[in-house]
N, C-alpha and C positions, 0 to 999 in steps of 0.2 A: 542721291545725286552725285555723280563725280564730275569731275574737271581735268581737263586735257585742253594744252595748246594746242591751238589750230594756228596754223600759219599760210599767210593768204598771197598770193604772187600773183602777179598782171602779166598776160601772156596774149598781146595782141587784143585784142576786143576781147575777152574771155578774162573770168578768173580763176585762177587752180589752187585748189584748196587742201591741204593734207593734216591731219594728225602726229605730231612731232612722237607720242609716245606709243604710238597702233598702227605698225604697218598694215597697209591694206583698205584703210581707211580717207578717202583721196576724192574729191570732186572737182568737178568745173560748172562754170554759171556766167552768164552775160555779170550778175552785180553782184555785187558782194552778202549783201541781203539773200538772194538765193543760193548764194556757194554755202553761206553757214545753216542754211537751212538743211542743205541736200545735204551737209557735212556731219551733221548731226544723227540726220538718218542712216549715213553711211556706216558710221562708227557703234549703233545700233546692230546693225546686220553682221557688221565685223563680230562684233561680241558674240552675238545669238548664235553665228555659224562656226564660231570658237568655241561656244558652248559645248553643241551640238555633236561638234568633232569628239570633244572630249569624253559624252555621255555615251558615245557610240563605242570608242576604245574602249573603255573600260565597264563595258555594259557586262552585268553578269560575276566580276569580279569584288574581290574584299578590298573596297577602299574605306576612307575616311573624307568626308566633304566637308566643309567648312568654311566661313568667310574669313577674312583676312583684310586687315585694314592697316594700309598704311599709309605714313604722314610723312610728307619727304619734305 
């Protein structure tokens, strides 16, 4: 489980939703209930398709994979 600021703005009848520390990661929603839902998912997809990017580059090459944890 991680944890990312989301930061939520009133834009007219809407709400716009982003991730302070994952560009790319961004929605809108009539209530705020659905902005953090859809925000959740968003930031899901942002990772998977960062993943993705990354297994792609360097497919076939000598790397080293490994997790990394850090506590800011």
């Amino acid at each position: 489980m991680e944890k990312f600021t989301a930061i939520f703005e009133r834009d007219g009848d809407y709400w716009i939703g982003y991730v302070e520390e994952l560009p790319g990661a961004n929605t809108q929603g009539v209530t705020l209930d659905e902005v953090r839902e859809n925000l959740r998912e968003a930031v899901s997809m942002v990772i998977e398709a960062n993943r993705e990017i990354v297994r792609r580059e360097y497919e076939g090459k000598n790397v080293v994979r490994e997790q990394l944890t850090v506590v800011i």
